[in-house]
GUVO-169110 format. One record per residue (C-alpha): residue number from 1; x, z, y. Coordinates in pm, whole numbers, always signed. Example, Ala and Ser with C-alpha at 12.3 -4.5 7.8 and 13.67 -1.06 7.14 Angstrom:
<recs>
REC seq      X      Z      Y
REC   1  +1230   +780   -450
REC   2  +1367   +714   -106
</recs>
This chain:
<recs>
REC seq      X      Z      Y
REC   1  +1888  -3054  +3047
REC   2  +1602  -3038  +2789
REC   3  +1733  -2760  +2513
REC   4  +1605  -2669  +2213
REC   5  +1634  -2344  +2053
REC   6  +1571  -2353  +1672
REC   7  +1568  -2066  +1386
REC   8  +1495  -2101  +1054
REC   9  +1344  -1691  +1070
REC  10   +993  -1635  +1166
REC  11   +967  -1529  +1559
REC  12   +822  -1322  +1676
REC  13  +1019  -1061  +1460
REC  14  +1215   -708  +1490
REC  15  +1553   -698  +1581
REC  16  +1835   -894  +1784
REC  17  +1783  -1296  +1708
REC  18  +1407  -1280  +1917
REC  19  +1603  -1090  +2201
REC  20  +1868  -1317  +2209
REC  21  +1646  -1616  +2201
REC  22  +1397  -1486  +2447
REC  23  +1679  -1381  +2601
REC  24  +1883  -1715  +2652
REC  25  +1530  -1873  +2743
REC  26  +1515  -1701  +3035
REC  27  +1864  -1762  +3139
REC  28  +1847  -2107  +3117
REC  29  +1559  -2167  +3264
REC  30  +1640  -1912  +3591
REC  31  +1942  -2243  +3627
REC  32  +1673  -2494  +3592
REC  33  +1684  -2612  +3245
REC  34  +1374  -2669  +3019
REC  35  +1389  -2495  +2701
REC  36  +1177  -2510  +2387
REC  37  +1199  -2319  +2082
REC  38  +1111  -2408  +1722
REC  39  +1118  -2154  +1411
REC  40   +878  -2029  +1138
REC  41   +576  -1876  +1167
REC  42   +645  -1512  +1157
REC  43   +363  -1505   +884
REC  44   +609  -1784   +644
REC  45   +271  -2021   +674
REC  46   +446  -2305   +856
REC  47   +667  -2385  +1125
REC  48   +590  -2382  +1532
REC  49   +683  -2480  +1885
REC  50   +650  -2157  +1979
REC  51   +673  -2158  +2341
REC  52   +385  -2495  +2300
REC  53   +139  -2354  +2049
REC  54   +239  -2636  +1797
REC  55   +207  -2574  +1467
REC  56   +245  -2747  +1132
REC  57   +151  -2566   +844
REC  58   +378  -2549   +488
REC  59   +106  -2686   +278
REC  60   +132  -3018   +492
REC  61   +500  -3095   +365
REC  62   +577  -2798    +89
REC  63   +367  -2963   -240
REC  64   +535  -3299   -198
REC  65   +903  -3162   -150
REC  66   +831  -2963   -387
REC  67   +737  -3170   -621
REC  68  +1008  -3430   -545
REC  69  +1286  -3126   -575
REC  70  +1144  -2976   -891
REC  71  +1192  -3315  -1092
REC  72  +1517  -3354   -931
REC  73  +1684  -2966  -1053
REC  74  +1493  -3068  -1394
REC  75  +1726  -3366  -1458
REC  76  +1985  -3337  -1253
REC  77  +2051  -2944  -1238
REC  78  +1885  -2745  -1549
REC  79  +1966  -2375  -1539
REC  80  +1972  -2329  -1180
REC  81  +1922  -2026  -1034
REC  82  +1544  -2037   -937
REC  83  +1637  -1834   -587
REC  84  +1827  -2136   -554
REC  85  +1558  -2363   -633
REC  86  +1303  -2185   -373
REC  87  +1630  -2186    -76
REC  88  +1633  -2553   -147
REC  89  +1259  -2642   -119
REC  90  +1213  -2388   +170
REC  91  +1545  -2531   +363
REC  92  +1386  -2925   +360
REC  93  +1047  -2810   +445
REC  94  +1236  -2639   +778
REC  95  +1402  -2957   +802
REC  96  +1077  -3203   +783
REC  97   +889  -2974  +1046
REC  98  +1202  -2991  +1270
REC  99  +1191  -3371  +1197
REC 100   +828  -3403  +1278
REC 101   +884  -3192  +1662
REC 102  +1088  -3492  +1788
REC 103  +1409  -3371  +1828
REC 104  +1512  -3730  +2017
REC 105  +1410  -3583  +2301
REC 106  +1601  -3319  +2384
REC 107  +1989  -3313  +2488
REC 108  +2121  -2997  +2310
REC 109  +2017  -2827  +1971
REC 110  +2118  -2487  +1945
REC 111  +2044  -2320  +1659
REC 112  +2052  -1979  +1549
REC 113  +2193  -1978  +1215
REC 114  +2367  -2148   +961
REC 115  +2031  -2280   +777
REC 116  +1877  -2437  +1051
REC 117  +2248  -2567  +1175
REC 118  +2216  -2769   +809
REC 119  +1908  -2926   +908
REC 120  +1946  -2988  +1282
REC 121  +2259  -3168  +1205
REC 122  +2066  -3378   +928
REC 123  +1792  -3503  +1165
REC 124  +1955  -3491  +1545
REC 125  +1943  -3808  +1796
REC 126  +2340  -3936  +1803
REC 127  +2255  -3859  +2165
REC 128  +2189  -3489  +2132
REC 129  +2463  -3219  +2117
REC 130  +2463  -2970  +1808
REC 131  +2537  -2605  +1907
REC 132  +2514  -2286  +1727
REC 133  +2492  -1907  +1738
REC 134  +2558  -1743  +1433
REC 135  +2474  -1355  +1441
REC 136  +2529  -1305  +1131
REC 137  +2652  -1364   +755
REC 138  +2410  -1490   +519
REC 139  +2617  -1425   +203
REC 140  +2782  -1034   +344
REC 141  +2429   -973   +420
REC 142  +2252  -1065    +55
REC 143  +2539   -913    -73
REC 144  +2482   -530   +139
REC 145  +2134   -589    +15
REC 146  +2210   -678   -336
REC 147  +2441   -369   -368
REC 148  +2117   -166   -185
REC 149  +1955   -253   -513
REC 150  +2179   -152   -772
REC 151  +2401   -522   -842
REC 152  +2779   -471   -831
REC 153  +2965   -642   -582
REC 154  +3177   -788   -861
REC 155  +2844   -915  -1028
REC 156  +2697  -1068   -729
REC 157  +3016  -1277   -648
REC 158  +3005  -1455   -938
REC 159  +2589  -1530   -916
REC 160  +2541  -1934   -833
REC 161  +2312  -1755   -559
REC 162  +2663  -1624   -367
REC 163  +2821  -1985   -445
REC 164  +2543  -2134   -245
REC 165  +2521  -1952    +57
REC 166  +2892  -1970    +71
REC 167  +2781  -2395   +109
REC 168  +2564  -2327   +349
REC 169  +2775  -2086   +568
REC 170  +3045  -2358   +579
REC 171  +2856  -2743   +621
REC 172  +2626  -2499   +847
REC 173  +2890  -2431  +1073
REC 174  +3145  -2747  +1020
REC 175  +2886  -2998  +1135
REC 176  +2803  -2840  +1452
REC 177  +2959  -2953  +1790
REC 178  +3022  -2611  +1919
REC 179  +2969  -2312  +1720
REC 180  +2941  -1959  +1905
REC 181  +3033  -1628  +1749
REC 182  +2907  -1310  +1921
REC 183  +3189  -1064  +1818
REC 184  +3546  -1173  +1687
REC 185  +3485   -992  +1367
REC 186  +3223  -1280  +1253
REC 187  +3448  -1551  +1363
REC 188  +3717  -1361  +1182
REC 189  +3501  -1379   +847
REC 190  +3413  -1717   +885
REC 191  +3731  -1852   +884
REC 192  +3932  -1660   +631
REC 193  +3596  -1634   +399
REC 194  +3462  -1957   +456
REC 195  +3768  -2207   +582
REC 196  +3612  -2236   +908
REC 197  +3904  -2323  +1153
REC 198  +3954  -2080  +1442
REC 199  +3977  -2424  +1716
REC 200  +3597  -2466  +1581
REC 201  +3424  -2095  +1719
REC 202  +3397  -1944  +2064
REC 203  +3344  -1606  +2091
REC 204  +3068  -1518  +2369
REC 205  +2939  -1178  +2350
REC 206  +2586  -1188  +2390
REC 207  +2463  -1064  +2737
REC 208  +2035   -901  +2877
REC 209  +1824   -913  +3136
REC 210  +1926   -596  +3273
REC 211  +1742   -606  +3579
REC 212  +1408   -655  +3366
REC 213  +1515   -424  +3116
REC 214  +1561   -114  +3375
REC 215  +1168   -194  +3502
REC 216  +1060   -138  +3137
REC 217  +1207   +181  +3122
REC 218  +1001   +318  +3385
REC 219   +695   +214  +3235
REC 220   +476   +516  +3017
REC 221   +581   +532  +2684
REC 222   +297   +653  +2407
REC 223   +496   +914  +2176
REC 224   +501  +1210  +2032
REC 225   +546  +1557  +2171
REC 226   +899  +1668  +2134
REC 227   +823  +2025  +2194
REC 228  +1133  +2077  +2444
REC 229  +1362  +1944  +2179
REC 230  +1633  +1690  +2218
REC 231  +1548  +1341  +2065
REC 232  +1732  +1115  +1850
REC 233  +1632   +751  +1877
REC 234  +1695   +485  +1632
REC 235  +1560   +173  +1682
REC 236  +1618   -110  +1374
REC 237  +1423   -295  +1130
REC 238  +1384   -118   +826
REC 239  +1628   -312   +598
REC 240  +1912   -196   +359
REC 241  +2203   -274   +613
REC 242  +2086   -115   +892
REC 243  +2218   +249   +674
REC 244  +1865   +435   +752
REC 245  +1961   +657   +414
REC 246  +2270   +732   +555
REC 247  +2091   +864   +887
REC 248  +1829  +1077   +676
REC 249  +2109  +1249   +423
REC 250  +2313  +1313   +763
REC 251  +2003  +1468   +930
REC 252  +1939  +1692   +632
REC 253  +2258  +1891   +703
REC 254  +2214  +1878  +1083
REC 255  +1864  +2064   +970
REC 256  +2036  +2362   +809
REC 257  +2210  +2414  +1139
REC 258  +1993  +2333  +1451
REC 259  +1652  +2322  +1488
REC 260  +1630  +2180  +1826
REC 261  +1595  +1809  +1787
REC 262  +1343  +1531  +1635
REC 263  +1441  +1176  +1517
REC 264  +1215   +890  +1637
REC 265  +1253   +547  +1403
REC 266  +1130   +304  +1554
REC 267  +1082    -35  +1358
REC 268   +919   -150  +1018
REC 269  +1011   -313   +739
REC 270  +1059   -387   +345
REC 271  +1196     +4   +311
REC 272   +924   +215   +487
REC 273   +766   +350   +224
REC 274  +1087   +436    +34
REC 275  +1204   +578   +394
REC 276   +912   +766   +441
REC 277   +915   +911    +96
REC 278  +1282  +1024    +89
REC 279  +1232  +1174   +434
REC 280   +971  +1412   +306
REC 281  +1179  +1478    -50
REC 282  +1459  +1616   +198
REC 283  +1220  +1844   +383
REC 284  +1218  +1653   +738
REC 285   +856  +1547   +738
REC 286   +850  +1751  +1116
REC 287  +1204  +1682  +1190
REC 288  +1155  +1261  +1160
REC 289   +880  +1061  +1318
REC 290   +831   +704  +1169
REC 291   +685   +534  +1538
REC 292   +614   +229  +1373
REC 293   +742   -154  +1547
REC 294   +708    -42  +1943
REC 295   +724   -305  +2223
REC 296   +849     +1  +2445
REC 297  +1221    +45  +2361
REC 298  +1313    +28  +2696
REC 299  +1081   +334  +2758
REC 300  +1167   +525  +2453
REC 301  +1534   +536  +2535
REC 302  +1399   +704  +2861
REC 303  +1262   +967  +2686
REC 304  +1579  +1031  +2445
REC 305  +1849  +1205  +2453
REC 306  +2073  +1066  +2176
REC 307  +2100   +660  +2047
REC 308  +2238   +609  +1681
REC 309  +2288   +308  +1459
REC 310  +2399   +408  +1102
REC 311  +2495     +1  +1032
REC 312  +2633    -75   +697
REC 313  +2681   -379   +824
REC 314  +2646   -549  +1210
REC 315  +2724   -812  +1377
REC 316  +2617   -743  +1797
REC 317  +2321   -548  +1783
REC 318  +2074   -551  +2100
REC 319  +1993   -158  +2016
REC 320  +2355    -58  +2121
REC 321  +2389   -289  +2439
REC 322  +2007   -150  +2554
REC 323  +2133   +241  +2473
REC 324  +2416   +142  +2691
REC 325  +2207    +54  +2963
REC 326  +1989   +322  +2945
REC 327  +2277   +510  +2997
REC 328  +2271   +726  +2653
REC 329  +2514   +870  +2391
REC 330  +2562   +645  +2117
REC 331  +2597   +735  +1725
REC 332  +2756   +417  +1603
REC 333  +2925   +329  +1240
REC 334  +3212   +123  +1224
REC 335  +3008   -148  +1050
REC 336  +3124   -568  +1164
REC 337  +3151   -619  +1536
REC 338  +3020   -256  +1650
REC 339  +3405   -154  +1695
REC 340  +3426   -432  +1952
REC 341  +3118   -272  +2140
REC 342  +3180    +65  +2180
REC 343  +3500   +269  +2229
REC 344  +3542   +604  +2067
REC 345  +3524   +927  +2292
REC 346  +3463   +677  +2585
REC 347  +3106   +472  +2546
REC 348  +2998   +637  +2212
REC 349  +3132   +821  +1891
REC 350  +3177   +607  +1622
REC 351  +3174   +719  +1228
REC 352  +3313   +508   +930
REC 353  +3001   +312   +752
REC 354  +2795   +531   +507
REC 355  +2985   +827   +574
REC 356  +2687  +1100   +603
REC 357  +2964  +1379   +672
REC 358  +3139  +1246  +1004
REC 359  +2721  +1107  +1112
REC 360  +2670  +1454  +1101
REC 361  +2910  +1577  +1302
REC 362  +2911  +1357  +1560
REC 363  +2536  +1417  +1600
REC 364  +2583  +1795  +1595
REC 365  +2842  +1734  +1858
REC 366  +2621  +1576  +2090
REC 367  +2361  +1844  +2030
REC 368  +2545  +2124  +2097
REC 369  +2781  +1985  +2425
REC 370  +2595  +1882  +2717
REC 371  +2851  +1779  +2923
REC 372  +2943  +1562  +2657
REC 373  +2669  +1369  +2569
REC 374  +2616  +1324  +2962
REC 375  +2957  +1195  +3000
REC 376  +2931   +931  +2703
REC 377  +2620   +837  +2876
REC 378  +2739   +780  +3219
REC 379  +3040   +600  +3086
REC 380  +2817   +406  +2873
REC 381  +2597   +310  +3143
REC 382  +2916   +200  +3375
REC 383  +2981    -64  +3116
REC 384  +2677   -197  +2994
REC 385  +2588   -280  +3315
REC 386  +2882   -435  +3382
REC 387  +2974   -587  +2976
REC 388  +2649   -697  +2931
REC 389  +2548   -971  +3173
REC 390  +2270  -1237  +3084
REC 391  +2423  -1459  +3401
REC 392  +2775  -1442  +3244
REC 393  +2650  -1489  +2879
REC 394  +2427  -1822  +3058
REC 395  +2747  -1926  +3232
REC 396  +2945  -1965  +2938
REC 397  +2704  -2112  +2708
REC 398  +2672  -2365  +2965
REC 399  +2982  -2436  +2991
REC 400  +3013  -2459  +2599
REC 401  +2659  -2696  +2597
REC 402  +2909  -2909  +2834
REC 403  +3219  -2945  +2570
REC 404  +2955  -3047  +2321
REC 405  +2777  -3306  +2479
REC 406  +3094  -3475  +2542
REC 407  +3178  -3432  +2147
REC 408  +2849  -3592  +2048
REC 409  +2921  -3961  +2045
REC 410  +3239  -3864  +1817
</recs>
């Protein structure tokens, strides 16, 4: 089969979606499939084959959509909320590049995400299948990050801006052929939240290259001198939902009480300077060590003694399934799908989301008891290797590439 995998997001990029795509890639094409994969530039200057070299640039297709849309919300739509306006504009520009890549040729779509669902489904071949992976909720996810800033959840609900990706969510998923849900806690969402019937998700957890993953870890890792102490590794894009304030307030207490650990976080993003700045108002400017976006993960996790993931929200993050692997203790909130990941006292400890007390003292827990944090480890190990599969994840998104071709001529 000739498969294209398409993201409206800018690869490459920090966090689960590259991994999963890179991921799939190479699954796919170890059974003899050709994939290609089309997103944004990671930059936001225009749109790519990524795998090709193609690239189109916005300022080829933006300034006439643009202008085209503009008159259009003018006349037809005054008073609409200019985020809106820009989601609009940005979603047919996606939509005209994808147009413009030929997507005749190819006999399955999957996309990544409800955005680029929209537009696949607008501009596919009536020969080609429409699948989708959806790793996460556009509208849970503004509204995590709208609450990050200060808006009420009551407020935000009633913004047009909430309304809209509600739209998207749903004709995003609706209008796909097969529609994949990593954890059953998304799929759950989608269809009490946005009327998505159950019969129209799979759930397929998503699955690594373990084998590969294993030689990166023995590969040297460049980081900083722990000094004998036990390490804490978290590795996540610096965004509101990923709880990094959370981690630092928990740390703080863990400070007044031990003073034999460091905290790598590893990653970038929109809230490393207000990271780095509340790190050094609570006095942990030797405790925490901002590494910056690594390639190295695999290595990293070598090195540490301790995974966490303070999640305020999560759908199935890579982080936990590579910690697994790597055979370490995992710090894990109760955020989305994580609960379906990791059982407590048995592959991790998990805390309720933003609570800084129970972080704490599962962290000082694993500090202070070897034998636990080497059992967790070893039991987390057992079941990664076993759970998380990129041959069983290929298998049955095969098999659901199969139930979708035969849909497409409905």
């Amino acid at each position: 089969m000739r498969i294209l995998l398409a993201t409206y997001w800018g690869l490459p990029s920090v966090g689960g979606l590259e991994k999963y795509v890179m991921q799939l890639k190479r699954g796919l094409e170890a059974r003899g499939h050709e994939v290609d994969i089309f997103c944004r530039m990671p930059d936001d200057s225009g749109f790519q084959m990524l795998n090709k070299g193609w690239v189109l640039t916005k300022n080829c297709i933006q300034p006439m959509i643009s202008a085209k849309a503009d008159t259009y919300f003018a006349n037809q739509l005054p008073g609409l909320d200019r985020e809106v306006e820009f989601m609009e504009v940005d979603r047919y520009s996606f939509e005209a590049a994808a147009a413009y890549f030929r997507p005749a040729t190819y006999d399955v779509i999957h996309t990544q995400d409800v955005i680029s669902a929209r537009a696949c489904a607008r501009i596919r071949h009536p020969h080609t299948a429409l699948v989708s992976t959806i790793h996460g909720c556009l509208s849970t996810e503004s509204l995590a990050r709208y609450q990050a800033d200060g808006v009420a959840k009551e407020v935000f609900r009633k913004t047009q801006l909430w309304y809209y990706y509600g739209f998207i969510e749903h004709f995003g998923i609706m209008q796909n052929h097969e529609t994949i849900m990593p954890t059953e806690w998304l799929k759950g969402i989608m269809s009490r939240d946005f009327r998505i019937p159950d019969d129209r998700m799979t759930t397929v957890p998503n699955g690594m290259d373990i084998e590969s993953f294993l030689q990166e870890m023995n590969k040297p890792a460049v980081a900083p001198d722990a000094g004998g102490k036990k390490i804490i590794l978290c590795s996540a894009r610096f965004d509101p939902v990923k709880g990094h304030f959370h981690l630092l307030r928990a740390l703080t207490r863990l400070k007044q009480v031990r003073n034999d650990w460091v905290c790598w976080l590893a990653g970038n993003g929109q809230l490393e300077g207000r990271m780095k700045e509340q790190a050094a108002a609570y006095g942990l400017q030797n405790e925490v060590v901002f590494l910056g976006k690594r390639e190295d993960i695999p290595a990293l996790l070598k090195k540490s003694d301790i995974f966490v993931l303070p999640s305020l929200q999560d759908n199935h993050p890579y982080a936990i399934m590579e910690a697994h692997v790597a055979g370490k203790a995992v710090v894990v909130s109760n955020a989305g799908g994580i609960p379906e990941m990791v059982a407590h006292d048995k592959t991790g400890l998990i805390f309720p989301v933003g609570n800084d007390q129970d972080l704490y003292g599962n962290l000082l827990a694993l500090l202070g008891e070897d034998d636990l944090r080497r059992r967790l480890g070893e039991q987390a190990k057992a079941f990664g290797l076993q759970q998380w599969s990129l041959p069983a994840m290929t298998d049955r998104i095969l098999a659901i590439y199969e139930k979708a071709l035969q849909k497409r001529w409905r």
